[in-house]
C-alpha positions as CSV (number, residue, x, y, z in Angstrom):
1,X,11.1,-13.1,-58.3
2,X,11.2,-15.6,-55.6
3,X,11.9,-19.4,-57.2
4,X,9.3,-22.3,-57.3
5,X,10.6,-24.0,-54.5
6,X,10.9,-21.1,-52.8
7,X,7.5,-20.0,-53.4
8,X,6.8,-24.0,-52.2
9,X,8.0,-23.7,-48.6
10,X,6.6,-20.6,-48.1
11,X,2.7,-21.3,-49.2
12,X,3.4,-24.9,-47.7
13,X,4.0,-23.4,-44.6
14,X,1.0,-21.1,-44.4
15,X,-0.9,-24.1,-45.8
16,X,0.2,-26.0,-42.5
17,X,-1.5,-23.0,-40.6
18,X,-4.4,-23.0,-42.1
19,X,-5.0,-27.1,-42.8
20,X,-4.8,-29.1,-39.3
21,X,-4.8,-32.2,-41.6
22,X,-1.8,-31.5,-44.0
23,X,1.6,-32.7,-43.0
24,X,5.1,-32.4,-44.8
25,X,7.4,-35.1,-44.8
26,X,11.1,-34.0,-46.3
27,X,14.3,-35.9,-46.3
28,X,16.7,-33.3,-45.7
29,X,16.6,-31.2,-48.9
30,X,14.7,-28.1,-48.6
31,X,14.5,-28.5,-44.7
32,X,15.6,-24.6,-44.5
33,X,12.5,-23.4,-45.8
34,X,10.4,-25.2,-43.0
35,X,12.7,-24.2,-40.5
36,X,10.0,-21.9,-38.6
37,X,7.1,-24.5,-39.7
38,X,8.9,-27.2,-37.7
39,X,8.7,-24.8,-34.8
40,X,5.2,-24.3,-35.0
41,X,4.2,-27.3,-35.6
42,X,6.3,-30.2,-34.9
43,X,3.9,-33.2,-35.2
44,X,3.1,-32.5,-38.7
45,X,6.4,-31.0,-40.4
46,X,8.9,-34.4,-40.7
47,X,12.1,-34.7,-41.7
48,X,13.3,-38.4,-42.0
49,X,17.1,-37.7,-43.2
50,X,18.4,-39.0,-46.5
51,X,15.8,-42.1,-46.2
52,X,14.2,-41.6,-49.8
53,X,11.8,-45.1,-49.3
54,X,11.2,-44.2,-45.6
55,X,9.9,-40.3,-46.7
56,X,7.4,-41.9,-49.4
57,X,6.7,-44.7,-46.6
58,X,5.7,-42.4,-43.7
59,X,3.8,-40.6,-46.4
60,X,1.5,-43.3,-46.5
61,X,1.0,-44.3,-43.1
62,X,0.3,-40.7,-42.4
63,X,-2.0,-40.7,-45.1
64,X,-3.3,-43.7,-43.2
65,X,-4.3,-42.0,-39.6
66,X,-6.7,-39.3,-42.3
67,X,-4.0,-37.1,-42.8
68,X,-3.1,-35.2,-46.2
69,X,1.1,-35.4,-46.2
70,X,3.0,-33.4,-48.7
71,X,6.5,-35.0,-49.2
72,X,9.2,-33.4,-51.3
73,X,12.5,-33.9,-52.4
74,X,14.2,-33.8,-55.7
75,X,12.7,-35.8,-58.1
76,X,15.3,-38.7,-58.6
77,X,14.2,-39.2,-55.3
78,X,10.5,-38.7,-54.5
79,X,9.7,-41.0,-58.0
80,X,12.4,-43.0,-58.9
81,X,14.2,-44.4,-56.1
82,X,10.8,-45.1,-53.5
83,X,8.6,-46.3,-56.8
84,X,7.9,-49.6,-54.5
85,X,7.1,-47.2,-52.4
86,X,4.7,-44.9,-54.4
87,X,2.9,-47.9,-55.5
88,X,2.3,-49.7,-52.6
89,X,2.4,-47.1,-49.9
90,X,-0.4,-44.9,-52.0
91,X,-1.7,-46.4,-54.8
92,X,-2.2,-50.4,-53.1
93,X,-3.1,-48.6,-49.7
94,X,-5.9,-46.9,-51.5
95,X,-5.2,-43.5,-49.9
96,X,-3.5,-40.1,-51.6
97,X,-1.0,-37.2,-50.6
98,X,1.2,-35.0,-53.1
99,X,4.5,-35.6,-53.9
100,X,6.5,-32.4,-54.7
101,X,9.9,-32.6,-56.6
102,X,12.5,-30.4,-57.3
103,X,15.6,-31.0,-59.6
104,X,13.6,-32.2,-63.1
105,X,15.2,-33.5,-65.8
106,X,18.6,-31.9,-65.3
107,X,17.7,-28.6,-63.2
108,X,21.2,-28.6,-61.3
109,X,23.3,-30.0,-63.8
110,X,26.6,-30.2,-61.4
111,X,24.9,-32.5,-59.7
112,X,25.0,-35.3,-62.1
113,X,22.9,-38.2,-63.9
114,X,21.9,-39.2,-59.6
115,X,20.0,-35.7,-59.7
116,X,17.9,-35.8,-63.3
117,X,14.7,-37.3,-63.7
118,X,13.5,-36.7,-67.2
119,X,11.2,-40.3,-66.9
120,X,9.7,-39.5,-63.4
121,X,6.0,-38.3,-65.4
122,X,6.4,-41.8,-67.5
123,X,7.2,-43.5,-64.6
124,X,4.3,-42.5,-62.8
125,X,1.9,-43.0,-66.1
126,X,2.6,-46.6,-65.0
127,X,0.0,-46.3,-62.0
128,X,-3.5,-45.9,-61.5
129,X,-5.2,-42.4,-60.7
130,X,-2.0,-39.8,-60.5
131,X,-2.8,-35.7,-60.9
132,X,-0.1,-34.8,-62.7
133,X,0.9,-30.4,-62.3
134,X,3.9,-29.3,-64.5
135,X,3.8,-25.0,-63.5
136,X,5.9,-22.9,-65.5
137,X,5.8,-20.0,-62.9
138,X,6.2,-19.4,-59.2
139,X,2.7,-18.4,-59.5
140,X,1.2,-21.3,-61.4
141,X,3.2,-23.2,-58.3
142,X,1.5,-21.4,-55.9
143,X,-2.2,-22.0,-57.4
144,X,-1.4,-26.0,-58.3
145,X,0.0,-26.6,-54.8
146,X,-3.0,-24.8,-52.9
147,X,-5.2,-26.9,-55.6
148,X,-3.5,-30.3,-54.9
149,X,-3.2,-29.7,-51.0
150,X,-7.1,-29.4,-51.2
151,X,-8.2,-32.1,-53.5
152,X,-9.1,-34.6,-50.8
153,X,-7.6,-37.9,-51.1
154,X,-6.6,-37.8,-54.5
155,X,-2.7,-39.0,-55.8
156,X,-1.1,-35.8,-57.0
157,X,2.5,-35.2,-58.1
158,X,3.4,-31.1,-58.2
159,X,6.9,-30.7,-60.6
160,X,8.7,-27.8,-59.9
161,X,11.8,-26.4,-62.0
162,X,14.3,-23.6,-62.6
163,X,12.9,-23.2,-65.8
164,X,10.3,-20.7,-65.9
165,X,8.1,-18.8,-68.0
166,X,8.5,-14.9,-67.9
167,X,5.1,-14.8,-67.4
168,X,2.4,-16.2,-65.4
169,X,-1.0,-17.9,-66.9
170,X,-4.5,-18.5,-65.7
171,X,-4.0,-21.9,-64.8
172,X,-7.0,-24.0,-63.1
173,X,-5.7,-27.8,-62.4
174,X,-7.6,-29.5,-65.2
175,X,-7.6,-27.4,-68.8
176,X,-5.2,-26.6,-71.3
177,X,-5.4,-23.1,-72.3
178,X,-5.6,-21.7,-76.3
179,X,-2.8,-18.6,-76.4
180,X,-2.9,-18.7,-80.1
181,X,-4.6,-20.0,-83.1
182,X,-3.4,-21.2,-86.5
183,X,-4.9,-23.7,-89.1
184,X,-1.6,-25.3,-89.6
185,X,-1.0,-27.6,-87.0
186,X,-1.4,-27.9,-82.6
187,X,1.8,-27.2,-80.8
188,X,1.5,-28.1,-76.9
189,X,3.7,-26.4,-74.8
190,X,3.8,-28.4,-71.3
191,X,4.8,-25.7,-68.3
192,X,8.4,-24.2,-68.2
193,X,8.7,-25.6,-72.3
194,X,6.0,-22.4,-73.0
195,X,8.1,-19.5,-73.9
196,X,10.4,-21.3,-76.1
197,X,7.8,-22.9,-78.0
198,X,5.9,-19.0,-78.5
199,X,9.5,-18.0,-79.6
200,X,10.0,-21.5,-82.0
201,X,6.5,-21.0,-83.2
202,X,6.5,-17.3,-84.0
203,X,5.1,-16.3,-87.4
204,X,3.8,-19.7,-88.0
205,X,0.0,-20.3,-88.7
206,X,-0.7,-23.1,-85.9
207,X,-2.4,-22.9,-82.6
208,X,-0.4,-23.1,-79.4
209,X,-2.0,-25.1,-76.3
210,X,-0.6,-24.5,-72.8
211,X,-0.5,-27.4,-70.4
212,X,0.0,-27.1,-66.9
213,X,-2.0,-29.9,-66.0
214,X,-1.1,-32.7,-68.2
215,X,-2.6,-36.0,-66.1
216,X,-5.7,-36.3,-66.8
217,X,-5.0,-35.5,-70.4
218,X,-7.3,-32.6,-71.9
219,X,-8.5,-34.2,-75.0
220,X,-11.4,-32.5,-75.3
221,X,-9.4,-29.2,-75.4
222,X,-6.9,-31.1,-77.7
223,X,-9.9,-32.6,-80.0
224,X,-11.4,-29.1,-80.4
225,X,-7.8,-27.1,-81.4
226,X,-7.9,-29.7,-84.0
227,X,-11.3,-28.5,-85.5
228,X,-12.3,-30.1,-88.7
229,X,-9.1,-30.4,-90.5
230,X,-9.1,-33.6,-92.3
231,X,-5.9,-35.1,-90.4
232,X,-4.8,-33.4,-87.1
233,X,-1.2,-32.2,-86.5
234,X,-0.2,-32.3,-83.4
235,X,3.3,-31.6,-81.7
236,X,3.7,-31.9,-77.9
237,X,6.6,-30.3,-75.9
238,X,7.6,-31.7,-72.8
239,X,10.1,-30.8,-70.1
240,X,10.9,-34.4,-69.4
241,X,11.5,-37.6,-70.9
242,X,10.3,-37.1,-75.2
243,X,6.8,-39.1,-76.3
244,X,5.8,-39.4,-72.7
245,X,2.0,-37.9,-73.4
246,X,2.0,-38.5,-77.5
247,X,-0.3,-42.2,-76.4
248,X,-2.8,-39.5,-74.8
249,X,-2.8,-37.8,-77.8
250,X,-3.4,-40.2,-80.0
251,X,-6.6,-42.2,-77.7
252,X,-8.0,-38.3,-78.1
253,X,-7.8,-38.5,-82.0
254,X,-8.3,-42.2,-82.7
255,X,-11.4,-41.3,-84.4
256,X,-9.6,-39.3,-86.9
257,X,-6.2,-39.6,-88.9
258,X,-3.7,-37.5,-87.1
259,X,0.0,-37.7,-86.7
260,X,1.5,-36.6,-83.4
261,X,5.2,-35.9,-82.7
262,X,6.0,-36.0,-79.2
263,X,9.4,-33.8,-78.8
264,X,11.4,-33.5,-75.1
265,X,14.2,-34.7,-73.3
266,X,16.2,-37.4,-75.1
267,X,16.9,-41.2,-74.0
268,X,20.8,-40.8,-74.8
269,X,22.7,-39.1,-71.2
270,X,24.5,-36.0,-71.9
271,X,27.4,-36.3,-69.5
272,X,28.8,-33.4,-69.7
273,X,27.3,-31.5,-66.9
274,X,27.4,-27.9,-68.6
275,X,24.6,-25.6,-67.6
276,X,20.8,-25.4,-67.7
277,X,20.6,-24.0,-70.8
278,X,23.4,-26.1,-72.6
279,X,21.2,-29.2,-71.6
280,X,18.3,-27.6,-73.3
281,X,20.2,-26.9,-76.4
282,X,21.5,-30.4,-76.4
283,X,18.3,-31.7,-76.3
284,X,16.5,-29.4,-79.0
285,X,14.5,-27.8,-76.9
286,X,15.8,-24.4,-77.1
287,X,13.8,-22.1,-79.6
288,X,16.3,-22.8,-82.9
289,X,15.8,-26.5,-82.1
290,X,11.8,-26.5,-82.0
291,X,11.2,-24.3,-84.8
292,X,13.3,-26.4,-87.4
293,X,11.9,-29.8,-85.7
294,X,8.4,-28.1,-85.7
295,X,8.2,-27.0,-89.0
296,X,10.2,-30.2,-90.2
297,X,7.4,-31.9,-89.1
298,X,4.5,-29.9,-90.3
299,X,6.0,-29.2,-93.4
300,X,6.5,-25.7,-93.1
């Protein structure tokens, strides 16, 4: 199975045949996989170098001429370091584009604290009008990047990972999908977090929501899993920075008395750079960790 950013260059590429209006903007990383794109078509595949502020920048004044730029890096990068950039290049400018990251919270973990990004979704919560796509397969990828290259001007942010689910779901771009239903409790899993959460969650009576879409917020799909319990339960589990969507969850059941535990990458830095899976481990979000914070916090 090919990876997400793998599966990124090559659909981007196509899309670049197909759309005279989209554009890619990179700053050196992932320049291989546009290698024959750049050939093709050289006015609208970019690479700036290693000028993080300057890809976000020609982003928007590409943006500006009425053309749809994707711009991708990893995601240190693309959010953190150009956010001046992101906000006044898109969101002041009043035009859109997608932003496409690689790297996560701590995809390559050799490469250090300068290549994780677990607040980049909270970071971007801080702005006006963001899409927000977290896939958990290649193929989820592929459908979320065809959906964000099409949505007109709209401000979307694609966040691809290593991490992946074995499997691929229907995913549409707006709604969170209902894999299993319990009356004890709503776990949401948020993209590559899915099969640990079915694995943390088996044998327990609760529903499990998928999210690979999580801005805007589904609350009406939330609202709903919660039926007519007389306090909702909710657990959300994100592949990035911990709480980051537990306000969303609460404005959807403010109506009602709920309690909402919001469980994901820590604020303390593990700096030891270990492997991918260590990192998930460390941060409890490996199977053994979710089920005895889970049913800690449900009681079970």
């Amino acid at each position: 199975m090919d990876t997400m950013r793998e599966r990124f260059a090559s659909v981007t590429s196509r899309l670049l045949d197909e759309d005279p209006r989209l554009a890619a903007v990179l700053a050196e990383i992932g320049k291989d996989g546009f290698a024959d794109a750049a050939q093709r078509h050289p006015e609208r595949v970019v690479n700036v170098g290693i000028r993080e502020q300057l890809l976000v920048g020609v982003g928007g004044g590409l943006a500006l001429t009425g053309l749809r730029p994707i711009m991708h890096t990893f995601a240190s990068f693309l959010v953190e370091r150009p956010f001046e950039q992101v906000k006044l290049d898109f969101g002041h400018q009043g035009v859109g584009g997608v932003l496409v990251s690689a790297g996560g919270s701590y995809d390559w973990p050799s490469g250090g604290f300068t290549h994780m990004a677990p607040g980049d979704v909270g970071l971007l919560d801080t702005l006006e009008g963001w899409t927000v796509h977290v896939p958990g397969h290649p193929d989820e990828a592929e459908a979320l990047l065809r959906h964000a290259a099409a949505a007109g001007d709209e401000k979307v942010y694609v966040r691809l990972s290593v991490q992946v689910n074995e499997a691929p779901r229907p995913v549409d771009g707006a709604r969170f999908l209902t894999l299993r239903e319990g009356r004890g409790g709503v776990v949401v899993a948020v993209g590559p977090m899915l099969d640990p959460v079915l694995a943390a969650t088996e044998g327990l009576d609760v529903t499990v929501l998928y999210a690979s879409t999580v801005r805007p917020f589904d609350a009406g799909t939330l609202r709903a899993a919660t039926g007519a319990a007389d306090a909702a339960e909710v657990v959300i589990v994100e592949p990035y920075l911990a709480g980051t969507s537990t306000r969303f969850a609460t404005e959807a059941l403010e109506d009602r008395p709920h309690r909402v535990l919001g469980l994901g990458v820590g604020r303390q830095e593990l700096r030891r750079y270990g492997q991918l899976d260590e990192h998930l481990a460390g941060h409890g979000l490996d199977p053994h960790g979710l089920r005895e914070r889970i049913t800690g916090f449900l009681g079970r």
